[in-house]
N, CA and C atoms as a LAMMPS dump frame, in Angstrom:
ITEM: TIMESTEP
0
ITEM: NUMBER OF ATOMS
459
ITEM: BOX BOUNDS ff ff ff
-5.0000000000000000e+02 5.0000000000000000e+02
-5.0000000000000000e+02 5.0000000000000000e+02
-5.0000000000000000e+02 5.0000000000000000e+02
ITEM: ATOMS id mol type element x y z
1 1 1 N 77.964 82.964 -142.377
2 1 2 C 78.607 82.207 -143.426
3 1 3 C 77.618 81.204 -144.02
4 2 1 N 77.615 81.265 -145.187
5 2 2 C 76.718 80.692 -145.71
6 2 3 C 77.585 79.254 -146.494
7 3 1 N 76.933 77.382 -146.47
8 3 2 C 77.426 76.688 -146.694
9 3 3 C 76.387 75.746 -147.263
10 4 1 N 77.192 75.304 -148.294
11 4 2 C 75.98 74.005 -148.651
12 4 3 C 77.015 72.663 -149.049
13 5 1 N 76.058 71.654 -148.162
14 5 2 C 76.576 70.655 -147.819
15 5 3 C 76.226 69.158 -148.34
16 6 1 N 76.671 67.994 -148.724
17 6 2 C 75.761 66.481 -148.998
18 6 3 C 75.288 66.297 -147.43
19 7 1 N 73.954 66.168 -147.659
20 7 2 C 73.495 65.76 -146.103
21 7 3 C 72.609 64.067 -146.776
22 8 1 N 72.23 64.005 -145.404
23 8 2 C 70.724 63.079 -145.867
24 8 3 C 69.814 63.647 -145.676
25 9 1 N 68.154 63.319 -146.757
26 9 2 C 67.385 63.987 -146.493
27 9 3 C 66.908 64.418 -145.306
28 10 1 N 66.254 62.901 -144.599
29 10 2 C 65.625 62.829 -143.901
30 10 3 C 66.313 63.643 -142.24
31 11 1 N 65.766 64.52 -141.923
32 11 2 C 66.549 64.64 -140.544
33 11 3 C 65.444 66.4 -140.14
34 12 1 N 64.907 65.972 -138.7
35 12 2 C 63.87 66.321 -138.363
36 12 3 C 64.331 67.97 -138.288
37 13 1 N 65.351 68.164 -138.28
38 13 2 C 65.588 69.788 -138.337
39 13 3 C 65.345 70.579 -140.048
40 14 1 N 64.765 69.545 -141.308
41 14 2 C 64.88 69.866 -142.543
42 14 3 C 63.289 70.072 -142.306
43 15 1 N 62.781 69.578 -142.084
44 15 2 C 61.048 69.272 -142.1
45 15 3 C 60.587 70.682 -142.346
46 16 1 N 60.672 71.549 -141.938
47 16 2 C 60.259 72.672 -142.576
48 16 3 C 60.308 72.961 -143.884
49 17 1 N 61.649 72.863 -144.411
50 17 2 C 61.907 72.82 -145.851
51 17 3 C 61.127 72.063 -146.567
52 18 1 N 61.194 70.86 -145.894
53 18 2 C 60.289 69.852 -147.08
54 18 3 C 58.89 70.334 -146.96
55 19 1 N 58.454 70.721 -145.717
56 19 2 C 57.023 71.04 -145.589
57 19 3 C 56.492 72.353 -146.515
58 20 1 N 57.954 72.989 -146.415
59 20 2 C 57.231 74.605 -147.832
60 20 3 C 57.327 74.052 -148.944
61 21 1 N 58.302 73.217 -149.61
62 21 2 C 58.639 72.669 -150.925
63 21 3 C 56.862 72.097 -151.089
64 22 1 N 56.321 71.259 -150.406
65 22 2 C 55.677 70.211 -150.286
66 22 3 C 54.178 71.404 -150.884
67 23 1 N 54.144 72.58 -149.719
68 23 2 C 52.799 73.485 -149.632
69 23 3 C 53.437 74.226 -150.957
70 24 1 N 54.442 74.17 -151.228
71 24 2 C 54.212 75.645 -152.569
72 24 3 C 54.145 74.616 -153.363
73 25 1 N 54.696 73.41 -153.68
74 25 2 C 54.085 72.576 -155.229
75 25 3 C 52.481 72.316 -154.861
76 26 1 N 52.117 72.018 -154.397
77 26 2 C 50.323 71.951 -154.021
78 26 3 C 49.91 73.228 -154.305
79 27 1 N 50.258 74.282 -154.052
80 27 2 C 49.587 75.778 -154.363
81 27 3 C 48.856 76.347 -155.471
82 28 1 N 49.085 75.773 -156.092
83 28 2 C 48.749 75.828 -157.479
84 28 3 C 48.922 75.222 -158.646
85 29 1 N 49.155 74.381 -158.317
86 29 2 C 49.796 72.983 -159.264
87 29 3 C 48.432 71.726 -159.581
88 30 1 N 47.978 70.853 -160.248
89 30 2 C 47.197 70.183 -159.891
90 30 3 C 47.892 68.519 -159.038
91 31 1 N 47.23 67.909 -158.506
92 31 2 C 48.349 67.023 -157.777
93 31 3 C 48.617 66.385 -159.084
94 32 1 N 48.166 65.511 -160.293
95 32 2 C 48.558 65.068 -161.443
96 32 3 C 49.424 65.569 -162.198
97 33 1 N 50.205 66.802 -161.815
98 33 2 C 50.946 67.502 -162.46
99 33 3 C 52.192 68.029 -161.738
100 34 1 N 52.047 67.165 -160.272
101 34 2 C 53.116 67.927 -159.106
102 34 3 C 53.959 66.411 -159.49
103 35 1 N 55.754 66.529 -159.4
104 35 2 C 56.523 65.772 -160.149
105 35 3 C 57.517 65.34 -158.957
106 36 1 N 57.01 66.452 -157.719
107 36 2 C 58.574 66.289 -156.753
108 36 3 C 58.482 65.161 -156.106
109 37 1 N 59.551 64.767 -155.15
110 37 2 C 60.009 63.807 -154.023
111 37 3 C 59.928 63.927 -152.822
112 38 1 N 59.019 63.133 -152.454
113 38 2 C 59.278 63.44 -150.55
114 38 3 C 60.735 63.184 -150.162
115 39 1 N 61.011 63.559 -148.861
116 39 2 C 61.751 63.37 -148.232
117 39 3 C 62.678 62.139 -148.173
118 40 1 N 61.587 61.389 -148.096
119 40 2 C 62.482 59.85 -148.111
120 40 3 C 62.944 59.199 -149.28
121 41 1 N 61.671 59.572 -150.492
122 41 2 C 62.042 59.177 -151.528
123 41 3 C 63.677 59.843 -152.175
124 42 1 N 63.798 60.999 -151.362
125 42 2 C 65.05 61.877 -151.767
126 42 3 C 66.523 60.778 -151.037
127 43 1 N 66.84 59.883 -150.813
128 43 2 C 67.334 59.348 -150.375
129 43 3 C 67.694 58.048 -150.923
130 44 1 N 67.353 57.947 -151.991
131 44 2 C 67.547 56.858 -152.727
132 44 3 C 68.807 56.674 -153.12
133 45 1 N 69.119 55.673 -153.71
134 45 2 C 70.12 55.297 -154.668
135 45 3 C 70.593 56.113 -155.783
136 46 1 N 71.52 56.784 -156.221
137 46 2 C 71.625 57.646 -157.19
138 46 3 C 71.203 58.895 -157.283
139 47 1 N 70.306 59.194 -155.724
140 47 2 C 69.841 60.34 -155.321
141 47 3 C 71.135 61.506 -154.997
142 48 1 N 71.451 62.324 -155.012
143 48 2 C 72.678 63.26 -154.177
144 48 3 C 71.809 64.92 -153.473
145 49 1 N 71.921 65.138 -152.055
146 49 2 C 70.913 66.025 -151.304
147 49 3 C 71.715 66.622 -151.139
148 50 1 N 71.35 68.275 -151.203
149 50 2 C 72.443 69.097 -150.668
150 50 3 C 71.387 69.957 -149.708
151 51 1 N 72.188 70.839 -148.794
152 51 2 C 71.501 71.561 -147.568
153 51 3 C 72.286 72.598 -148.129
154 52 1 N 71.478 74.154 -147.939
155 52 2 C 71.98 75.794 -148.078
156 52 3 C 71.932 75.68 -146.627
157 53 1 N 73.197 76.052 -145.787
158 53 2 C 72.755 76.387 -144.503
159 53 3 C 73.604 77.925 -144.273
160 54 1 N 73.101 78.506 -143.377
161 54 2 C 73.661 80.08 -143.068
162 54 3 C 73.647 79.939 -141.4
163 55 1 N 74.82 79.894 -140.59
164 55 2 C 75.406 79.248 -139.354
165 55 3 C 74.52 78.395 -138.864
166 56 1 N 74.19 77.338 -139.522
167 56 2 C 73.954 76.336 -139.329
168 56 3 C 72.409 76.191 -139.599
169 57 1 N 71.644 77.248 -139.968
170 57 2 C 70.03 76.887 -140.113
171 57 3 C 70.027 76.655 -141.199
172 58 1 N 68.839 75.404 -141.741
173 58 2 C 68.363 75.326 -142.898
174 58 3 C 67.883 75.979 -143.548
175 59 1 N 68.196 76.623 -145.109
176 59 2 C 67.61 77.538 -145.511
177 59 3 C 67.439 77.579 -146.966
178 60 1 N 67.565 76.383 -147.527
179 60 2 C 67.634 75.514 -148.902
180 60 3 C 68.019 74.319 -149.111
181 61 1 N 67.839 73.9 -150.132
182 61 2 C 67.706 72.214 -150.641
183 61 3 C 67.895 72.157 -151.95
184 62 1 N 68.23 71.273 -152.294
185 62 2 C 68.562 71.063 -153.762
186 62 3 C 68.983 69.216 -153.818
187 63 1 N 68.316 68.649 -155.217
188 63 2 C 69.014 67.451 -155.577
189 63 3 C 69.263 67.084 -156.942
190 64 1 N 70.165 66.344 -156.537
191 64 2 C 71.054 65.683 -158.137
192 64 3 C 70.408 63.968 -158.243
193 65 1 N 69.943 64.114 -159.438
194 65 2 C 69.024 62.376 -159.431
195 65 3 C 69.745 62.094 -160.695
196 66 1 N 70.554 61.211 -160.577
197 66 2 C 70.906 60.439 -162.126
198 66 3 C 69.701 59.528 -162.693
199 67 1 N 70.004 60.02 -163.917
200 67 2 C 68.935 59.248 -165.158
201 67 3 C 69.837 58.31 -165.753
202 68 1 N 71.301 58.633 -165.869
203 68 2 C 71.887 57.687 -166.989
204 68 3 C 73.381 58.274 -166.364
205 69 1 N 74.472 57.728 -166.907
206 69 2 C 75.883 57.76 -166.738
207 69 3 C 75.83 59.538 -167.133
208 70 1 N 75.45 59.73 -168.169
209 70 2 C 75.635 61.166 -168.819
210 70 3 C 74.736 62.199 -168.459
211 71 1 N 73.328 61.984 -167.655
212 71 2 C 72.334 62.811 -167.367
213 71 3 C 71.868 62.581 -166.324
214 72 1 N 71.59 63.703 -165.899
215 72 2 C 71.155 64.012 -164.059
216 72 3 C 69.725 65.434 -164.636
217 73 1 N 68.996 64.786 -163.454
218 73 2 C 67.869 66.148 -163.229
219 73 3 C 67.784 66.913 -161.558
220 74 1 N 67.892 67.799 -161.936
221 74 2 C 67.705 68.656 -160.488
222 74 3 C 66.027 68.34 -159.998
223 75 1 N 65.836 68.286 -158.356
224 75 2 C 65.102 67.767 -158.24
225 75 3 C 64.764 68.419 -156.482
226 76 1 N 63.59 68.914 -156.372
227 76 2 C 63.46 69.59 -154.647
228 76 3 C 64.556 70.744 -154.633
229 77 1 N 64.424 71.945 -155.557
230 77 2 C 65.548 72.822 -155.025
231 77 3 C 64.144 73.725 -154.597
232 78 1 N 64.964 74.326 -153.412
233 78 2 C 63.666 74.932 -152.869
234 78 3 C 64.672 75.892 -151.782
235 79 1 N 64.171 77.182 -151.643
236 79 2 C 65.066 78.143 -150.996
237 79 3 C 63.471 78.446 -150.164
238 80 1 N 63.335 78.788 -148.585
239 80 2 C 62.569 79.627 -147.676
240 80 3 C 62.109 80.769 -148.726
241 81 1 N 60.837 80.87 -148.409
242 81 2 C 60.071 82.353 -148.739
243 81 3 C 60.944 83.236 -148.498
244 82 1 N 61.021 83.453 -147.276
245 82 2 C 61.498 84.53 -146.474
246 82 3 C 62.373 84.894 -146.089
247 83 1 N 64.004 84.143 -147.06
248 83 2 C 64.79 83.982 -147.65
249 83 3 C 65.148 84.801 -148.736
250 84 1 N 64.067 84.968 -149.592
251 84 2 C 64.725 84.616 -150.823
252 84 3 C 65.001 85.954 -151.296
253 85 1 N 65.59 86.806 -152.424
254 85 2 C 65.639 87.768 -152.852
255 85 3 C 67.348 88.238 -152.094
256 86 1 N 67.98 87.01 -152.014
257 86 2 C 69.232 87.326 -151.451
258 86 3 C 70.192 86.705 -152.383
259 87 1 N 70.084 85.664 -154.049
260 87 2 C 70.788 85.262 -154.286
261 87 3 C 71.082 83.44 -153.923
262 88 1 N 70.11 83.301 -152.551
263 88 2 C 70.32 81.999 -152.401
264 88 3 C 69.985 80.606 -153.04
265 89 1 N 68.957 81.169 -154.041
266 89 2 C 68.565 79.88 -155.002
267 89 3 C 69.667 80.389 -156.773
268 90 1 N 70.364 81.237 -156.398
269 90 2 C 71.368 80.796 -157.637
270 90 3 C 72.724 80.466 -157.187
271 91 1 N 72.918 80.513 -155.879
272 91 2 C 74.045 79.694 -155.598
273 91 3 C 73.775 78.202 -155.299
274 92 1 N 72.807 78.258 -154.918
275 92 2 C 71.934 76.663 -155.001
276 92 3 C 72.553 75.974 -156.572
277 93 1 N 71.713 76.583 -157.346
278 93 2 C 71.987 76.177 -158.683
279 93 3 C 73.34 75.907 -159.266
280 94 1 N 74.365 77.042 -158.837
281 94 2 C 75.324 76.81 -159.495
282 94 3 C 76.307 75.559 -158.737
283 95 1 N 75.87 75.571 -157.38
284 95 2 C 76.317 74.427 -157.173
285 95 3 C 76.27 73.008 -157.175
286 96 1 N 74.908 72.676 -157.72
287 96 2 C 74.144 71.71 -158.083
288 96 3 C 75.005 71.664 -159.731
289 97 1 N 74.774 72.645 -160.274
290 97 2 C 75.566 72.729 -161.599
291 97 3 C 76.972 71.803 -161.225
292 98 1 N 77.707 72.815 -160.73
293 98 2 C 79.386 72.075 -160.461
294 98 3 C 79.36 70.524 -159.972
295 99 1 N 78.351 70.301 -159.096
296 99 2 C 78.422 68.995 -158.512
297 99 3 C 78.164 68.15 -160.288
298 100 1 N 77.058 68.685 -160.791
299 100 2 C 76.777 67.975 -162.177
300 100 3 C 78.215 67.337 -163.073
301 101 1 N 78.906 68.713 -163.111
302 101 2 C 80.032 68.645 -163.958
303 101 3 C 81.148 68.082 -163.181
304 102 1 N 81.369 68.171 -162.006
305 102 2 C 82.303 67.217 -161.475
306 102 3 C 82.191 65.412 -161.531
307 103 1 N 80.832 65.83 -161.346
308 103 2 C 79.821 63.722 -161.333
309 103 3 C 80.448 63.16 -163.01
310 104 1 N 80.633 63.936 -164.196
311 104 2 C 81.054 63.69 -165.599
312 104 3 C 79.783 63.609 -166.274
313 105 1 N 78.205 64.439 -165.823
314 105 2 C 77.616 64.401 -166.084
315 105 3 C 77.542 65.412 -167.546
316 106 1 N 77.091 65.367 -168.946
317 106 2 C 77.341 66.25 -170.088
318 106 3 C 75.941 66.868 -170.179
319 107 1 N 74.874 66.391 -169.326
320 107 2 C 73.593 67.254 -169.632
321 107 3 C 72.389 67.307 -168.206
322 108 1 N 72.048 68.269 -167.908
323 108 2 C 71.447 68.089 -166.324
324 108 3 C 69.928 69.121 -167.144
325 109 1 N 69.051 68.369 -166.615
326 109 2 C 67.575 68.701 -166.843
327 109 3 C 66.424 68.784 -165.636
328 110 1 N 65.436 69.593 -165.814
329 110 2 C 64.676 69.733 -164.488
330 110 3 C 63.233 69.79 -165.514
331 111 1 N 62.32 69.997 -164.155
332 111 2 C 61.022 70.029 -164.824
333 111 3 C 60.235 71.18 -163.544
334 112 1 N 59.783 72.41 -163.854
335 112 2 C 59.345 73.01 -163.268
336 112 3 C 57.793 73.144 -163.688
337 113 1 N 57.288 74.592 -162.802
338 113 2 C 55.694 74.924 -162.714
339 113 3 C 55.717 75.564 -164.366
340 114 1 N 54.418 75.189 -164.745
341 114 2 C 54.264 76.254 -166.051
342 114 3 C 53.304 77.989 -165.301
343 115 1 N 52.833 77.508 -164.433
344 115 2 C 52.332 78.852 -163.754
345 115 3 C 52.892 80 -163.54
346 116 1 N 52.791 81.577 -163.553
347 116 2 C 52.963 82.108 -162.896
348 116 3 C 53.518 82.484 -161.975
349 117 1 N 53.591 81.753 -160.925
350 117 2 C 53.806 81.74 -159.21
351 117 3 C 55.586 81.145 -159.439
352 118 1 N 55.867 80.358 -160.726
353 118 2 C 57.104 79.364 -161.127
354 118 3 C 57.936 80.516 -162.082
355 119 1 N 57.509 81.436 -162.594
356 119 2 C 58.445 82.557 -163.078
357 119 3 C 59.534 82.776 -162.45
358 120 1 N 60.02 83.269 -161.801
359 120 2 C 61.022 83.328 -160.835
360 120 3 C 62.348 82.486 -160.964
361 121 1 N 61.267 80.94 -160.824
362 121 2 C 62.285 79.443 -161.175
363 121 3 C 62.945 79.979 -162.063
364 122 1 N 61.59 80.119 -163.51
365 122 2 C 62.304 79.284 -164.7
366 122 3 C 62.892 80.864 -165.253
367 123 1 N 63.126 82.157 -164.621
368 123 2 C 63.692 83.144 -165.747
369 123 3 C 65.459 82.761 -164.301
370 124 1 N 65.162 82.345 -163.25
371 124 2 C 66.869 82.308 -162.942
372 124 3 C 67.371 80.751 -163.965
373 125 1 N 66.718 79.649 -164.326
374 125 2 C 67.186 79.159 -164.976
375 125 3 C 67.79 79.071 -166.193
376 126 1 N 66.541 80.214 -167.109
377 126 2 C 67.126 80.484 -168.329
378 126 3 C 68.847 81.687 -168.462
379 127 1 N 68.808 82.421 -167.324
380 127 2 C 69.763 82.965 -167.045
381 127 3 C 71.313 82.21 -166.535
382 128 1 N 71.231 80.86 -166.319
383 128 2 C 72.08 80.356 -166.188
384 128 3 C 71.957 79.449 -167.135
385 129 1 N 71.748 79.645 -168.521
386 129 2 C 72.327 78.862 -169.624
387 129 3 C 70.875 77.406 -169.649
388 130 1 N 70.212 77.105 -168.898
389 130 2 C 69.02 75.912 -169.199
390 130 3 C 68.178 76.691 -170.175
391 131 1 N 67.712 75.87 -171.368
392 131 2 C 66.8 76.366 -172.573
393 131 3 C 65.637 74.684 -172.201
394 132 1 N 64.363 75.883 -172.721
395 132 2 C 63.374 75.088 -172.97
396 132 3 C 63.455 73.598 -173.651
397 133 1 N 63.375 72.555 -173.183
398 133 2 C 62.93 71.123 -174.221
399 133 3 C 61.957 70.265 -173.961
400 134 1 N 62.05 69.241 -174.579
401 134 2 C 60.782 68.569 -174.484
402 134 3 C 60.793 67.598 -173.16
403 135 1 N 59.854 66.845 -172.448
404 135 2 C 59.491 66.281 -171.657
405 135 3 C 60.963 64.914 -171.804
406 136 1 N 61.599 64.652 -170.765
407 136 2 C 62.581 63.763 -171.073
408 136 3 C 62.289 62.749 -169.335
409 137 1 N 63.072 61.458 -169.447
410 137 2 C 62.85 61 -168.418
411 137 3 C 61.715 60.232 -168.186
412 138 1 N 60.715 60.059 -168.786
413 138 2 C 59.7 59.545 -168.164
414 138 3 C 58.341 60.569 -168.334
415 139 1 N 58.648 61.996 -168.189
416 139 2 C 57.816 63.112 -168.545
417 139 3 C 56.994 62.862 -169.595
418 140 1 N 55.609 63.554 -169.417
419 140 2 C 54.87 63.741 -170.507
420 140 3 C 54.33 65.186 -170.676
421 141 1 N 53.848 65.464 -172.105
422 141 2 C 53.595 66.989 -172.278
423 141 3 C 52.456 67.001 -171.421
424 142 1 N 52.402 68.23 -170.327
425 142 2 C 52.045 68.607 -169.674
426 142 3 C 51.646 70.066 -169.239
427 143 1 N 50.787 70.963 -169.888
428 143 2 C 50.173 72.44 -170.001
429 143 3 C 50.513 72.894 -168.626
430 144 1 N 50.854 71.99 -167.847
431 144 2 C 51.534 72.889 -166.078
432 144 3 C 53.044 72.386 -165.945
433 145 1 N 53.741 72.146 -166.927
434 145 2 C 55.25 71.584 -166.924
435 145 3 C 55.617 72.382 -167.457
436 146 1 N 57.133 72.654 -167.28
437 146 2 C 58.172 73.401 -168.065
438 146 3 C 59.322 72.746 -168.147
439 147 1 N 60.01 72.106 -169.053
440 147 2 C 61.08 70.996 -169.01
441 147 3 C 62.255 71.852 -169.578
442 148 1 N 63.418 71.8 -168.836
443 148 2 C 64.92 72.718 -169.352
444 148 3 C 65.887 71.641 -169.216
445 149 1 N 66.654 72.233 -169.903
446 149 2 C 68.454 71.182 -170.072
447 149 3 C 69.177 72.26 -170.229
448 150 1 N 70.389 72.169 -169.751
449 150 2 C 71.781 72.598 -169.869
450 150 3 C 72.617 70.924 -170.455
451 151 1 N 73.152 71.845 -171.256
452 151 2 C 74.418 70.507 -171.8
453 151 3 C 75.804 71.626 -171.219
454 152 1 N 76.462 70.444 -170.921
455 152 2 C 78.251 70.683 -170.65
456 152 3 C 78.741 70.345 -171.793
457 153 1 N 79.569 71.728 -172.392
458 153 2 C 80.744 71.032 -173.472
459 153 3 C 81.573 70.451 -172.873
């Protein structure tokens, strides 16, 4: 049975997760161009962490970071390598989605790899309704960024 849950980041049975999130944005990314959150920083104020677990192992991550009353960015969604090709990073998404639209959030934005290796990300994103825009948040144009929004009617 597969479940995803509000946890807190920090908790020594996740460390793997954060540790692949951590090695695949370094992989090919330059560090001036890597955007994510450690662990702890995921724990903030206005932060919201969710856990993919399948009887109980960690096996995804995902977060909701408010920018404003009306806008949230997804932030550390990250499904196992050796995992993946099962569907588990679009139920990730869509539930990160619902949490969006339940929060009364009207627009949720992310910022992914412009590489190659980030295809994957950004064609399940465009498939769930996120279109290309410009750098928002704090972002700047960036030749290794890819910036998406979904708006809620």
């Amino acid at each position: 049975m597969i479940t995803i849950t509000l946890e807190h980041p920090v908790q020594e049975e996740l460390a793997l997760l954060h540790a692949r999130h951590t090695a695949a944005m370094h992989a090919d990314t330059p560090p001036e161009s890597i955007h994510m959150l450690p662990a702890g920083a995921l724990a903030a104020p206005g932060i919201r962490f969710y856990v993919l677990r399948e009887e109980g192992a960690a096996l995804g991550m995902g977060a909701l970071k408010a920018i404003d009353p009306t806008h949230a960015e997804i932030k550390s969604m990250h499904v196992l390598e050796e995992m993946r090709g099962r569907g588990l990073a679009r139920m990730m998404l869509g539930h990160l989605v619902t949490e969006a639209r339940a929060a009364g959030f009207a627009r949720l934005s992310l910022e992914t790899g412009a590489q190659p290796s980030f295809a994957p990300a950004r064609a399940l994103y465009l498939a769930e309704g996120f279109e290309i825009c410009g750098p928002f948040e704090g972002y700047t144009e960036d030749p290794n960024s890819v910036y998406m929004t979904r708006r809620f009617g």
